[in-house]
C-alpha positions as CSV (number, residue, x, y, z in Angstrom):
1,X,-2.7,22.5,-2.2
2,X,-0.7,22.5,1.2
3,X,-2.0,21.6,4.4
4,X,-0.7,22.3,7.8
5,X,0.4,18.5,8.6
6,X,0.9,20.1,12.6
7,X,-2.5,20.8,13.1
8,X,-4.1,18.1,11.0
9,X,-5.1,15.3,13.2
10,X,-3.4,12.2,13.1
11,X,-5.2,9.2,13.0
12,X,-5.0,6.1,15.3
13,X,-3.1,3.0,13.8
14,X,-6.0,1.5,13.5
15,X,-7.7,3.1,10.8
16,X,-4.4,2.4,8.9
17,X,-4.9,-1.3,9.3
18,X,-8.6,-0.4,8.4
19,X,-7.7,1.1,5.4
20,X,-4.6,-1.6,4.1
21,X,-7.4,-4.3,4.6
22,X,-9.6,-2.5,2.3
23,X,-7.8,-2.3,-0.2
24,X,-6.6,-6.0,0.2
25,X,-9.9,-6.9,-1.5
26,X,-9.1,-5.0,-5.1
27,X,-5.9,-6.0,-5.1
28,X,-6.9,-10.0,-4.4
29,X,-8.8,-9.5,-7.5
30,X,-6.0,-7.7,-9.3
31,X,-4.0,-10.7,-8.3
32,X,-6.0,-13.6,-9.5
33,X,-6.5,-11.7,-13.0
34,X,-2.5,-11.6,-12.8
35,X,-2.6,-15.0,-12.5
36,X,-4.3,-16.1,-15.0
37,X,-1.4,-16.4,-18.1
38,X,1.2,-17.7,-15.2
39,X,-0.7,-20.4,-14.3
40,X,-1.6,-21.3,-19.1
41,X,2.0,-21.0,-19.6
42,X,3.2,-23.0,-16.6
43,X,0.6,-25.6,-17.4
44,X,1.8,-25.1,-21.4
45,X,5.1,-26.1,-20.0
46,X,4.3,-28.6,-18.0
47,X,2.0,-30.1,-20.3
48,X,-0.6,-30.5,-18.4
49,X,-3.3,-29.1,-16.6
50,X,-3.2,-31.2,-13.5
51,X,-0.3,-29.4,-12.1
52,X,0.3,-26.4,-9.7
53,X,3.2,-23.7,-9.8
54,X,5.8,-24.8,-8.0
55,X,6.9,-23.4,-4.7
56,X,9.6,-21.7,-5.2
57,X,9.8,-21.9,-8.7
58,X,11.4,-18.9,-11.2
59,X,7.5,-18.9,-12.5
60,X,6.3,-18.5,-8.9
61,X,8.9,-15.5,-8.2
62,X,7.7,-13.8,-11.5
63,X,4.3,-14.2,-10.2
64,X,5.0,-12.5,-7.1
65,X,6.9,-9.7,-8.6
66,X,4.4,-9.3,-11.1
67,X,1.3,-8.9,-8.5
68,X,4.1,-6.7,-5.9
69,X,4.5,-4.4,-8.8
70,X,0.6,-4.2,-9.8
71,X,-0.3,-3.2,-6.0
72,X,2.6,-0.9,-6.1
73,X,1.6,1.1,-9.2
74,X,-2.1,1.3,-7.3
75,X,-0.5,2.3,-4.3
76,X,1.7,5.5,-6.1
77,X,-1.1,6.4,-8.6
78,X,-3.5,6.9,-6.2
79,X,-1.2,8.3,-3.9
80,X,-0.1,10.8,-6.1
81,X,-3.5,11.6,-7.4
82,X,-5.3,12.9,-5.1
83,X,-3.0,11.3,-1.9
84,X,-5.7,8.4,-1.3
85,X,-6.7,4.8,-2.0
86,X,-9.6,3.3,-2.4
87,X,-9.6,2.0,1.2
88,X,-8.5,5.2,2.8
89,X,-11.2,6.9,1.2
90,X,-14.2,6.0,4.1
91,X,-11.5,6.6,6.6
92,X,-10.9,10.4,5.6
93,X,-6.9,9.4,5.6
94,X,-4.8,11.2,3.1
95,X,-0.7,10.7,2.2
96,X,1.2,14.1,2.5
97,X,5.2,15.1,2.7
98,X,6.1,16.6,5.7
99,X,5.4,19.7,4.8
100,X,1.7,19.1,3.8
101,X,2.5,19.9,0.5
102,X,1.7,16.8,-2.1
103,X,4.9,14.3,-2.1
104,X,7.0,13.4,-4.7
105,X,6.4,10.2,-7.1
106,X,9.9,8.9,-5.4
107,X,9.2,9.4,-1.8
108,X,6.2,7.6,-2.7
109,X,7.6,4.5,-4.2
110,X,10.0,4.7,-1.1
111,X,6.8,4.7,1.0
112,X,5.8,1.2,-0.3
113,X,9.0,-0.3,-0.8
114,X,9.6,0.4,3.2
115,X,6.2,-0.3,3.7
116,X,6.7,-3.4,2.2
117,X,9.3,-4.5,4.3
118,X,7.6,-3.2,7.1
119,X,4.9,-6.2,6.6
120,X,7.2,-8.6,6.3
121,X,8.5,-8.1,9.6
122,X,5.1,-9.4,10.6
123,X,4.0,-5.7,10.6
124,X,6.7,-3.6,12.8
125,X,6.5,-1.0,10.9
126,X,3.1,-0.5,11.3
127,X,3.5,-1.4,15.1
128,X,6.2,0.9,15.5
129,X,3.5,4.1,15.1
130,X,2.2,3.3,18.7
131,X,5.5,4.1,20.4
132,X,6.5,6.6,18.0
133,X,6.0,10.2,19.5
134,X,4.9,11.5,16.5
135,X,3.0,7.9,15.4
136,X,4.8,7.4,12.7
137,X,5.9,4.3,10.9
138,X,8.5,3.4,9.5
139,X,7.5,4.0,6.0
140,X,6.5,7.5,6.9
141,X,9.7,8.2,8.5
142,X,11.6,6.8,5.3
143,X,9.7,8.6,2.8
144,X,8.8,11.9,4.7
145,X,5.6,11.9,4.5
146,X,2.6,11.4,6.8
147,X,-1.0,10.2,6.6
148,X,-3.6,12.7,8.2
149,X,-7.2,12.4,8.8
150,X,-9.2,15.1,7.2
151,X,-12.0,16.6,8.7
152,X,-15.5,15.3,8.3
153,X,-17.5,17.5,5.9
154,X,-20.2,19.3,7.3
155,X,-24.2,17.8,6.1
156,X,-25.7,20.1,3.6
């Protein structure tokens, strides 16, 4: 299914930062689930229960990668089925390439690996869309794709 990404409406950063907050609660859940053999094996090899994984540690780092990974399979999956999330859903916002058509599984992963650097620079990316004349960010311009807002469904 194509769309005409020109005359779709774009939406206001805001419901972007709506949307990434939303889906910040599955993913926290995803996380701590994640974290549960990390933290038995760190404690198997530390030999003891009282003890935290340490900052910095090559455990930590997996643990990081490991959950990174997790929220971006969620990301690409639902992305490429169907072009939302779970939080853009209430939001009406959908992923598309540039040409409204449905984007391809590696312009998505490029989507969150920029998007992911994006946040780590204490959200420029995101911020960026406000100046933009076309209000995109950066991970839209790297990937080629856009978010839209669909239309509200008429009641009946």
């Amino acid at each position: 299914m194509e769309f005409d990404v020109q005359s779709r409406t774009r939406p206001w950063i805001g419901w972007r930062l709506f949307a990434l907050f939303y889906d910040l609660w599955p993913m926290a859940a995803a996380w701590m689930l994640i974290a549960i053999p990390f933290v038995l094996i760190d404690a198997a090899i530390a030999g003891t229960t009282r003890h935290n994984i340490g900052p910095f540690s090559a455990m930590q780092w997996l643990l990081w990668l490991a959950c990174w990974g997790t929220t971006g399979a969620y990301a690409v999956l639902s992305w490429s089925r169907g072009g939302q999330t779970l939080g853009m859903r209430p939001w009406r916002l959908r992923v598309l390439a540039s040409d409204g058509s449905a984007p391809t599984r590696a312009a998505l992963i490029r989507r969150y690996v920029v998007g992911t650097i994006s946040l780590l620079a204490a959200g420029l990316g995101f911020w960026w869309a406000w100046w933009d004349r076309d209000r995109l960010t950066w991970h839209d311009r790297a990937s080629g794709t856009r978010i839209v807002r669909d239309e509200k469904r008429p009641k009946g």
